[in-house]
N, C-alpha and C positions, 0 to 999 in steps of 0.2 A: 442847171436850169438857166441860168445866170447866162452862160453860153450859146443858151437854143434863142435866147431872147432877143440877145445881140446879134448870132446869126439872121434870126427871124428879122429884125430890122433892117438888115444890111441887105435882106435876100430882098425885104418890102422896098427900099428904098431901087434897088435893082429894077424889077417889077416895073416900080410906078417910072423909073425912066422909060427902061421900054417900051411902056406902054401909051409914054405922052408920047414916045417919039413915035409912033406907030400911030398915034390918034384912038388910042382906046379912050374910052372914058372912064374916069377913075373916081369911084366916089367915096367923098373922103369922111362919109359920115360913119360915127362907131354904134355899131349896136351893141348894147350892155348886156348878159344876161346875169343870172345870179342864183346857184346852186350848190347845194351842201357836197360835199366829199362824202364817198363813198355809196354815191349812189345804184340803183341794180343798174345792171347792165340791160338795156332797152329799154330804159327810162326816156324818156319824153323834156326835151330841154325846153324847147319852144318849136310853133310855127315859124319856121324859119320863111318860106314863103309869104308869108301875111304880111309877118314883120320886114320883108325885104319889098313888098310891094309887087308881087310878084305870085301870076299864077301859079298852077300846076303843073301845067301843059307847057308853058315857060320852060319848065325848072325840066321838063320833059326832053322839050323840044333841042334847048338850047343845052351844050354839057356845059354841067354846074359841076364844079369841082369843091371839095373841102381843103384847102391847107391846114395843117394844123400847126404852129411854131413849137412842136415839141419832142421829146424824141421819143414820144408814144403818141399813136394813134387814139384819142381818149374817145371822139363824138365822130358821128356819119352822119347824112343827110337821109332820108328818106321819100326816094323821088317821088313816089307814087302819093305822099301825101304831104311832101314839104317839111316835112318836122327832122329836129335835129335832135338825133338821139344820144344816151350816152353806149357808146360800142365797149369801153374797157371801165372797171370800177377807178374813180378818180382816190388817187391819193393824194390829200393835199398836204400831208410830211414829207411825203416824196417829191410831193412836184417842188414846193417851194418848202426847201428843208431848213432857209435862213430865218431866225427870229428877228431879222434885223424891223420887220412889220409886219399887221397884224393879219394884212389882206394878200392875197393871192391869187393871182390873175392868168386866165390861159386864153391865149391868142390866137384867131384864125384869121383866114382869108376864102370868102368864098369869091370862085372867081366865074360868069356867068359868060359864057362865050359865043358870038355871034350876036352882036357883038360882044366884045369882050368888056366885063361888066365886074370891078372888084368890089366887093362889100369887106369893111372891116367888124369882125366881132369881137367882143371882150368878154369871156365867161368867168365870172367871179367865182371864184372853189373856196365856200364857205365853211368852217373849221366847224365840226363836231368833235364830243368827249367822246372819241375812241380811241385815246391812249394814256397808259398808267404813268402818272409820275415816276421814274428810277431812278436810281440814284448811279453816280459812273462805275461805282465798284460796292459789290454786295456787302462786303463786310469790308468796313473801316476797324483799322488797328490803330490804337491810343496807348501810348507809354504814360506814364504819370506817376511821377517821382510819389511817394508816401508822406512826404513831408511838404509838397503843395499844400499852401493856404488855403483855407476856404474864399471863393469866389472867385477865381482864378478861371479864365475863360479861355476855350479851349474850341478851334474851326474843324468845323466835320466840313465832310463835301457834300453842297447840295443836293438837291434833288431836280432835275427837268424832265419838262412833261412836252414832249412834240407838239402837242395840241398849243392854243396864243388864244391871248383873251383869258376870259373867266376861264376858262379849260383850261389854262395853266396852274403849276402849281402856287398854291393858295397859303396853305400853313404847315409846320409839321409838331408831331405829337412823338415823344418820349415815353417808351416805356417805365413803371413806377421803379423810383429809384431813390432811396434814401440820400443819396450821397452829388448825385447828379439832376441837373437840369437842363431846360433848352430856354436860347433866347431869340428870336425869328428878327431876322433882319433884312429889310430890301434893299434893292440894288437899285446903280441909277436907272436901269431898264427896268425897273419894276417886276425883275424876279427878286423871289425871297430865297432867302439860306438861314441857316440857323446854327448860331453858336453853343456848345456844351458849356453849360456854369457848375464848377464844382461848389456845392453848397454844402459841403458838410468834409473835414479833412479824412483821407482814405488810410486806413489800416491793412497795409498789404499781409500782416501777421492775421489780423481777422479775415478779410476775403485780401487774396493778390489778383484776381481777375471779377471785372464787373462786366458783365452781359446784359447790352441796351439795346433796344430796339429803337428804331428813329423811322417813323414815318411822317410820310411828305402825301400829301391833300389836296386834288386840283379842285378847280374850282365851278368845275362842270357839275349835272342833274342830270343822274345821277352824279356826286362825285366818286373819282378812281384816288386809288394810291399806291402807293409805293413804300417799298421798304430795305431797310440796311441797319445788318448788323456792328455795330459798334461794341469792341471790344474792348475794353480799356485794359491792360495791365499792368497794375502797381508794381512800378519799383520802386524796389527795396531802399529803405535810408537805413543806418546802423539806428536803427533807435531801440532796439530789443538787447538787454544782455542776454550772457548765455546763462541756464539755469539747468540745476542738477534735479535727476528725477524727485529726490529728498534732500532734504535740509540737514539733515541727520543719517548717520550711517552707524550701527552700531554690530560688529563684525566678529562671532566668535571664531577661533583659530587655535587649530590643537599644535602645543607647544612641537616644536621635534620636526615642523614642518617642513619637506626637501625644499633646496633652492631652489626658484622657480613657479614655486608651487602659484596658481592665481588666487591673490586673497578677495578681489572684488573689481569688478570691470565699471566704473562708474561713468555715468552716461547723463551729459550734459545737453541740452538743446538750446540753440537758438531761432526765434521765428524770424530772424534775417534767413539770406540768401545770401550764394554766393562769397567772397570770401567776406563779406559779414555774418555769415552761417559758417567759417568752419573756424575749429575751436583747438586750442592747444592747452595741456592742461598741466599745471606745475605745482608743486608743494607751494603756501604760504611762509610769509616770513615766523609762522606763529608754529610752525613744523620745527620740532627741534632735533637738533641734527643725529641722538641718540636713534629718532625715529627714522627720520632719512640714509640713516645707515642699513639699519635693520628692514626698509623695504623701499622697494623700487618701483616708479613711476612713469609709464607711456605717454610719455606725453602728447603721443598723436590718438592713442585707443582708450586712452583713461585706466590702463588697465592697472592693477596694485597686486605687484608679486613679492615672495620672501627674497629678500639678498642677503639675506645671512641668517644662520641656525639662530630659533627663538628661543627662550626658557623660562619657561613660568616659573622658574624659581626665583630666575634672575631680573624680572620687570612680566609684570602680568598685564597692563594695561599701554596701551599707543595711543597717544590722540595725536591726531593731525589735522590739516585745515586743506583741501584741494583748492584751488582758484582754477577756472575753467573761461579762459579768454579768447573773444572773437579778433579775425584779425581784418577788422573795418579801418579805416584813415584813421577813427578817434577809439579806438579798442575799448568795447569795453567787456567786462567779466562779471562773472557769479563766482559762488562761492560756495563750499559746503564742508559739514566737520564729521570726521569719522572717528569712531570710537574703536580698535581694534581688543578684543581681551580676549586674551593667550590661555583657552582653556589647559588643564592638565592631563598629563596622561602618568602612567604610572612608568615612569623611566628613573626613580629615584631609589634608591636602595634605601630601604633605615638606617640610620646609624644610631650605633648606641659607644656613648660615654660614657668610661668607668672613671668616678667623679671625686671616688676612695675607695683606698682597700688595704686591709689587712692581708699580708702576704703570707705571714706566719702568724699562727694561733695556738692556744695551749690545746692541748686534745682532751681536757676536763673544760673545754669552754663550755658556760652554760645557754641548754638551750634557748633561743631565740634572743641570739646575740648576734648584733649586725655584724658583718663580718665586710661589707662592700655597698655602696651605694653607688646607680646607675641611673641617669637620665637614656632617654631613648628621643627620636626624631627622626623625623619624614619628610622632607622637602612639598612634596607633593599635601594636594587638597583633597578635600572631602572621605572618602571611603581612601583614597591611593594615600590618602595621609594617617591615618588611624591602623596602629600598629599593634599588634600583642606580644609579648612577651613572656618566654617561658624557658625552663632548664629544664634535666632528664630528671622525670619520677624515680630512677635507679638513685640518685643524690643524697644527702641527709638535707637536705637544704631546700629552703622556699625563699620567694621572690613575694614583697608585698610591695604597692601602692604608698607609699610615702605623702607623697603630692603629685598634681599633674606633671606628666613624662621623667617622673623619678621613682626607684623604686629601692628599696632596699633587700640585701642578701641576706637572711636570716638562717642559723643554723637550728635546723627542724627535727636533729635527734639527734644522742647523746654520739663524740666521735670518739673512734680508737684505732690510734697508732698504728699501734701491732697490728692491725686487719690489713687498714688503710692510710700510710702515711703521708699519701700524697693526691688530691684532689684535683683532677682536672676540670674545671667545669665552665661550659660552654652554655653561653648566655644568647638564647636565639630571639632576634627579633622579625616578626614578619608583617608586611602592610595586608590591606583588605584589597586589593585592587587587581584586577581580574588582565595576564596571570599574578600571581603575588608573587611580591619580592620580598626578599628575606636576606637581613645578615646576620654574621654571629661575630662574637668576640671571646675566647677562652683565656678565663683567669686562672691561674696556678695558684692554690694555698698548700700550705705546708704545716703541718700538725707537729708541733714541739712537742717532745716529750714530756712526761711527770711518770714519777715512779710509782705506777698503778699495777705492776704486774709484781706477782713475788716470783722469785727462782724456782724453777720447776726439771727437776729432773728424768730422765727420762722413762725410769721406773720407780717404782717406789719400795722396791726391798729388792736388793744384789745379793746374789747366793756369789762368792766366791771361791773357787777352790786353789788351795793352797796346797804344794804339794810339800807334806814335813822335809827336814834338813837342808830349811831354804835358807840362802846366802842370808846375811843381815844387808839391809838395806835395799831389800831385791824389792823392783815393783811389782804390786800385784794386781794393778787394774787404775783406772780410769777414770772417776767419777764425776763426769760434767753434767753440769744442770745448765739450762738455757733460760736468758733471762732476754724478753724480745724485746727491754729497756731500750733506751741508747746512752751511750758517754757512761758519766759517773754511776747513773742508773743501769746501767748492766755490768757496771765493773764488778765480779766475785770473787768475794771470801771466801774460802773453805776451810774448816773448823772441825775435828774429833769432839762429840759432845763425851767431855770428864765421863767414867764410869770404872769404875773399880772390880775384878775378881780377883777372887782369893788374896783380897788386899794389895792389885796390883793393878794401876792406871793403865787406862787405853793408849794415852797418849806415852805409856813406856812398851810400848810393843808394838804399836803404830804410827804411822808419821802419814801426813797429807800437805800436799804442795798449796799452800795457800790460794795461790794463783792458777791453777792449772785444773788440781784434783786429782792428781796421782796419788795414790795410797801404795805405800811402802812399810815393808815388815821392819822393822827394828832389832829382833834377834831372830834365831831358829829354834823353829817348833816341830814340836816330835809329837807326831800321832801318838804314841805309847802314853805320855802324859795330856795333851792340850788336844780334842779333838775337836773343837768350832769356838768363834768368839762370834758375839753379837752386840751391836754399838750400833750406834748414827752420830753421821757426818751432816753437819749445816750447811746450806751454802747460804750467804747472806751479802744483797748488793752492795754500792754505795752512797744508795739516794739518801735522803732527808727527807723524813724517818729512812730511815733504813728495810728493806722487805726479806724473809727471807724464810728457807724451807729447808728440813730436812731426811734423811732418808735413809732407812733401816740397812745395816751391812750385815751378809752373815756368811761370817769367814769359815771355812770348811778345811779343818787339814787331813791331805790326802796323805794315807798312809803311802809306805815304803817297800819293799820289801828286806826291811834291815836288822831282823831280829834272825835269828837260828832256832831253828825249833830246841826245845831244852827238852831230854826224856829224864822225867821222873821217877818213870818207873820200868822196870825194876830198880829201883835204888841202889847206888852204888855211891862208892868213893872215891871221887877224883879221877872219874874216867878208868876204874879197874874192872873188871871183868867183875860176873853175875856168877855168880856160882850157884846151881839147884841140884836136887837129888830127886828123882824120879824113881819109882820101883819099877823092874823092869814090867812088871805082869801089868802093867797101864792099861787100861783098853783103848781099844781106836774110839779117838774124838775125844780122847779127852784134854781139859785144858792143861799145859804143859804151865806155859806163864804168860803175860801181858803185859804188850811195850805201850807206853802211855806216853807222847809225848805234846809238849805247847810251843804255842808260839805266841808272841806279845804282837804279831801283827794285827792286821784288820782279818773281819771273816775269811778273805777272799785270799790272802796271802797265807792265813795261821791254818789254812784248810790241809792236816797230814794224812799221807799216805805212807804204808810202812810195805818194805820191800827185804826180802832176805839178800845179805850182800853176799855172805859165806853160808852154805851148809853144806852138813856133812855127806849129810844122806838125803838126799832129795825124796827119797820115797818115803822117808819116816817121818817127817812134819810137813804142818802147811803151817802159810802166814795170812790172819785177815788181812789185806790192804788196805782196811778200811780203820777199823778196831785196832788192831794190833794182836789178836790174839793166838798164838801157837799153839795148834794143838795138833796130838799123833795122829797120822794119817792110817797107821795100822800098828799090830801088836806087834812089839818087841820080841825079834828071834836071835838063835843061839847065835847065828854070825854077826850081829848088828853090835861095832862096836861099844863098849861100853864108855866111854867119854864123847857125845856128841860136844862139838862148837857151832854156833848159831850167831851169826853176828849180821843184823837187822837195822837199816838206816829206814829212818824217817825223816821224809823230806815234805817241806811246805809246798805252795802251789804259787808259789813266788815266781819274778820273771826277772833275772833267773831265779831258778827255785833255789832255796838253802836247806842243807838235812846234817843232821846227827847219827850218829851211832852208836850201841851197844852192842857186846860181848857177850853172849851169857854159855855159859858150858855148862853141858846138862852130866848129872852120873848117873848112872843108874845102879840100883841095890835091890837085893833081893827081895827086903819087906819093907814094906809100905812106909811112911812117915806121918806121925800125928799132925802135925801142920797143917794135911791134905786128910783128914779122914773127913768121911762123908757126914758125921755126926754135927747135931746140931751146936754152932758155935752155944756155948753158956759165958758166963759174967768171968767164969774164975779162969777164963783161956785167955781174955784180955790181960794185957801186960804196962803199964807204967807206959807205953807209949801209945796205944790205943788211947788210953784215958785222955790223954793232952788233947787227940785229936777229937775225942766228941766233945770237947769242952772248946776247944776254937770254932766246929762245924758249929756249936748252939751261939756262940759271940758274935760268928757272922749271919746267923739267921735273926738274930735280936735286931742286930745294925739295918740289916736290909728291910725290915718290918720298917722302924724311926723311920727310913731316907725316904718310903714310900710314901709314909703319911707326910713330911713337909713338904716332897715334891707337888702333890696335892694340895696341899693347902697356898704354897706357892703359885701355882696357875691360877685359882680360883681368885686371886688377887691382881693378874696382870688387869689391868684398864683396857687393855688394847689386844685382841686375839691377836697372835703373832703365830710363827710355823714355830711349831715345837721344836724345842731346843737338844740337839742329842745328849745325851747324856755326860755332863763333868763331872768332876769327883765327889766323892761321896754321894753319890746317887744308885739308884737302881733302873737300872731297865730290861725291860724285857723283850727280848726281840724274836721273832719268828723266821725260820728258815728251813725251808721244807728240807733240804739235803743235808745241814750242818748241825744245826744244831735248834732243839727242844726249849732252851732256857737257858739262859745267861746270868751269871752272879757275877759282878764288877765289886772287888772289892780292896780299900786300902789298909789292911788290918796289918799292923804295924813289922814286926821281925818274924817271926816267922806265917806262914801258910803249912797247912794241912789237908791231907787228900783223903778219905775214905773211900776206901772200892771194897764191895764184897760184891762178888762177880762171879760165883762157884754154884756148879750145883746144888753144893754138901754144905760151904762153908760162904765164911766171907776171910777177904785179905785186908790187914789194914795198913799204910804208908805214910811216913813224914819225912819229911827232907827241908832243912833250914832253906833256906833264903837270904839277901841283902835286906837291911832295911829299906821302906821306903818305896819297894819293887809292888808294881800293881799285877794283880791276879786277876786271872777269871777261869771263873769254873765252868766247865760247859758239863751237859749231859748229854750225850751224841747218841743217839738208838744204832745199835748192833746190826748191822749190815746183813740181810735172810739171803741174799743173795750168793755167798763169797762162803761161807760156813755151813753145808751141808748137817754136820753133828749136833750142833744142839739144838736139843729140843724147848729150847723156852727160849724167850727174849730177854738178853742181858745189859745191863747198861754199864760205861764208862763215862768217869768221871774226868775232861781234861781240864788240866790248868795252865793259862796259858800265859806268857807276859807283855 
């Protein structure tokens, strides 16, 4: 504008040369006018006519031009009535955009030609309030340390308002702010601006950004304004330390935990910024280094991990102290304490301590005798620490409570060796802690002997059989007793308990190995005289007292077959021949004579059979086999020699068998013989040797009556049933045997023995034949064989004697 003015002068000075030089008339008077800005367009300035002095017809006639000095066409003339309009709205920020003053002026030239006629005009563009105070930038940004004083002043950018004059700006107003204020200051041109007053110090941790509003107030009616945002943002001073979410950490942690494991991320803040906000965080001096072993430190994440296996057995509690420090110019830190405690888990086994013990014990120890005392323990707590304790119910043994975690081994029934001499037993402990653990520990006791058992043999009566014409000194068996002692208590004795027969010790006919229990004959014994011996044998240990048992023998001598049958009868002398007289006229079956022979063995050996060794005439006799008896097998004819020889062995049943024989040579004559008559025997037919023999047959029926009644009355007095004793000397027995023999007479009747046979149909025969002294007899009565003997008609019997 400044330029159009200058031009405008320079072009007016131009002009008015040309124009003097030309003889225009130039008039140099100004006419003033004066109108607001922004007026309509075809507004009405003035008569420009009237005030020019000058008609219509004039302004008609002669061309009136407008100049305007500016580089908008603003105002026109209007010829038809003179008046100077405005043709464009006037801006007077535009036109005169300098505040260097308050007024504003826009210049023409009207120039009236014919002549040529300059008028100069001055139109004053008076300022109205139509425009807002602004400020140069919408939002002002303000840094503002946090530790800025209070009252500390602080230049925003004012605010201008195009409009001059009162229509400038006036005041400005602050929005409310605790912390800020404004202070309005003018210039030497008389605009104002306004300084920020911090009135109160800023906590960038409480607010970091304040939000002002700053308006600016012209001075116009209505008044306008303006506005701008004022941003202040507090920086940061280190004045915050750093602080942990808690003051206290208190951190459970199951023992056993893996390396690495995270025990707690702790998390420190500070309301700085920037590296006054960040934080590095380190163990205290008050962290002892057992602790700082056992767990590891981030010093950038705060994090708190295991660095080494824990064990609650072995430290159950951590304290530590973190410091968490910012890294400001003047650092400073917080601090916080944590408490770690190492819960438990059941990783401990029980152990139990055997605290005493008896290794060996008497096996009469008496019941609920400590035998062992045991402590037990558990590392672990609570439930993982609480143990039980128990051994096998199979045991004699119980486990009591003593005192806490002791218990004592009590023996809980009577023990014995001999069953069980040695005791294993295994002592279980188990915790409560889910799974449970459990140990054991097995103690060995050992049961000492005492001599509680007596010797016991393995039966209690030995039948042994002896077989007669045993060697002397032969053994005859074995007799061990078992004693389940030990040592001096089962060392045994063996002992013949004294007993005497027939005035003769046991201990001189038997012998026993002290040591062993061999039993040995001392002489030989002959079934003929000695047939069993009965005695007990002791065995007796070597304890203190001493224990000890004995046990029934019953020695059996087994017959031989060592006797010869001996025939009696027919009687003869010294092994001569039998001579008999037979009438020839005999009838068939009848008895001729009868071989009688014994034997001094057992039944089984003395058992004879008689066999014809010689005959003459095989069809004229037969022989019992059984009996002995001959008789004709038919009647006597004229050719049948008159001297038969008969010669008949009788043999035992022995192995081998043993036999005798007799001779007998029969004659035969022609009349009969009284010896053999059929009449009944009378008193005056016996002769001086019959008599002897009924008189020894009644001495041995007397004896046998005596032996029967003391053997009786003998038993009736054993104390103790024992197996009947066969029969020794001077006894009777009676024995049964279906094939041999009826009844038995055992008898020791001094020098001689005596046979009675009557054995005839008609008569009876009677025989004696001496003896040794001292020789034993028996008599049997054997029934007559129905089998073998067709001829007679009745049953006869025989008398054997045997030795």
């Amino acid at each position: 504008m400044d330029s159009d003015l200058n031009a405008w002068s320079w072009r007016r000075y131009v002009s008015l040369f040309f124009l003097l030089s030309a003889g225009f008339q130039l008039a140099l008077a100004v006419t003033h006018y004066s109108v607001p800005e922004e007026m309509e367009v075809g507004s009405v300035v003035a008569n420009l006519a009237t005030d020019l002095g000058l008609d219509v017809q004039t302004l008609i006639k002669r061309n009136v031009r407008l100049d305007v000095i500016a580089s908008k066409k603003y105002l026109a003339i209007n010829k038809d009535r003179g008046e100077l309009y405005i043709l464009e709205k006037i801006d007077r920020e535009y036109l005169c955009p300098a505040k260097t003053t308050t007024t504003c002026f826009l210049k023409m030239e009207v120039i009236v030609e014919n002549p040529v006629r300059i008028f100069y005009i001055e139109l004053e563009i008076t300022d109205i309030n139509d425009n807002n105070p602004h400020f140069r930038r919408d939002t002002i940004n303000l840094d503002i340390t946090e530790s800025t004083p209070a009252g500390e002043r602080f230049s925003v950018s004012n605010a201008v308002d195009s409009d001059v004059g009162s229509n400038s700006v006036k005041t400005y107003y602050l929005s409310k702010n605790e912390h800020f204020d404004i202070e309005i200051q003018s210039g030497r041109d008389g605009s104002k601006f306004a300084d920020l007053i911090l009135k109160k110090a800023l906590d960038r941790e409480t607010q970091a950004v304040h939000n002002l509003i700053l308006t600016a107030v012209d001075g116009g009616v209505p008044p306008r304004s303006g506005t701008a945002s004022i941003i202040v943002r507090v920086l940061d001073a280190n004045d915050n330390a750093p602080k942990f979410d808690q003051e206290s950490y208190t951190i459970n942690l199951t023992e056993n935990s893996p390396i690495g494991s995270l025990v707690v991320k702790l998390n420190a803040t500070d309301l700085d910024e920037g590296s006054n906000a960040d934080l590095v965080y380190s163990f205290s001096l008050y962290t002892s280094e057992k602790t700082q072993k056992a767990f590891g430190l981030n010093p950038e994440s705060g994090e708190i991990r295991v660095k080494e296996m824990v064990n609650y057995e072995d430290f159950r509690i951590y304290d530590m102290e973190v410091i968490a420090s910012d890294k400001g110019t003047h650092p400073l830190s917080g601090q916080c304490k944590l408490s770690i405690i190492i819960t438990d888990m059941n990783d401990n086994h029980p152990e139990i301590s055997i605290k005493s013990f008896q290794s060996q014990v008497k096996e009469d120890v008496a019941v609920n005798t400590v035998i062992a005392v045991v402590s037990v323990s558990d590392k672990d707590s609570g439930e993982n620490g609480q143990v039980d304790i128990h051994i096998s119910d199979d045991l004699p043994f119980a486990l009591k409570e003593s005192s806490e975690n002791y218990y004592e081994l009590l023996v809980s029934e009577p023990l014995d060796r001999e069953k069980v001499p040695e005791y294993d037993i295994t002592i279980t402990v188990t915790d409560r802690g889910n799974p449970p653990l459990s140990d054991n520990e097995t103690i060995t006791l050992e049961l000492l002997d005492v001599n509680d058992n007596v010797p016991q043999f393995p039966q209690t009566f030995y039948t042994i059989p002896v077989m007669e014409n045993n060697a002397p000194g032969a053994s005859l068996s074995s007799l061990t007793a078992i004693d389940p002692d030990l040592h001096e208590n089962q060392y045994l004795v063996y002992f013949i308990i004294e007993k005497e027969i027939a005035n003769t010790s046991m201990s001189m006919l038997f012998s026993i190995n002290p040591e062993n229990g061999n039993l040995y004959a001392l002489k030989t014994f002959d079934y003929e005289i000695e047939k069993e011996f009965l005695f007990h044998i002791e065995a007796r240990d070597s304890g203190v007292p001493p224990l000890s048992s004995n046990v029934t023998v019953h020695i059996i001598i087994m017959d031989q077959n060592d006797n010869t049958p001996l025939i009696v009868s027919p009687w003869r002398a010294h092994g001569s021949e039998v001579k008999e007289k037979i009438p020839r006229s005999t009838d068939k079956g009848t008895l001729i004579a009868k071989v009688i022979a014994i034997d001094s063995d057992s039944v089984h050996n003395s058992r004879i059979t008689y066999q014809f060794l010689q005959n003459t005439d095989a069809t004229l006799f037969s022989l019992d086999q059984y009996n002995g008896e001959i008789r004709t097998m038919r009647m006597f004819s004229y050719r049948d020699s008159r001297d038969q020889r008969l010669v008949v062995i009788a043999k035992d049943n022995g192995e081998p068998a043993l036999s005798a024989t007799v001779t007998i040579k029969l004659s035969t004559v022609e009349t009969a013989l009284k010896t053999y008559t059929e009449v009944p025997l009378e008193y005056d037919i016996f002769s001086d040797l019959n008599l002897y023999l009924v008189i020894g047959l009644g001495s041995v029926s007397f004896l046998l009556l005596i032996t029967i009644l003391v053997t009786i009355v003998l038993k009736c007095q054993k104390a103790k049933p024992s197996k009947a004793a066969p029969p020794c000397r001077n006894s009777v027995i009676s024995e049964r045997n279906s094939t041999i023999a009826d009844s038995t007479l055992v008898s020791n009747d001094a020098y001689w023995y005596s046979l009675f046979l009557a054995e005839t149909r008609k008569g009876k025969l009677v025989v004696r034949q001496p003896v040794p002294k001292g020789a034993r007899y028996i008599v049997s009565s054997i029934p007559r064989s129905t089998g073998l003997t067709e001829t007679s008609d009745s049953a006869a019997s025989t008398l054997q004697v045997r030795k």
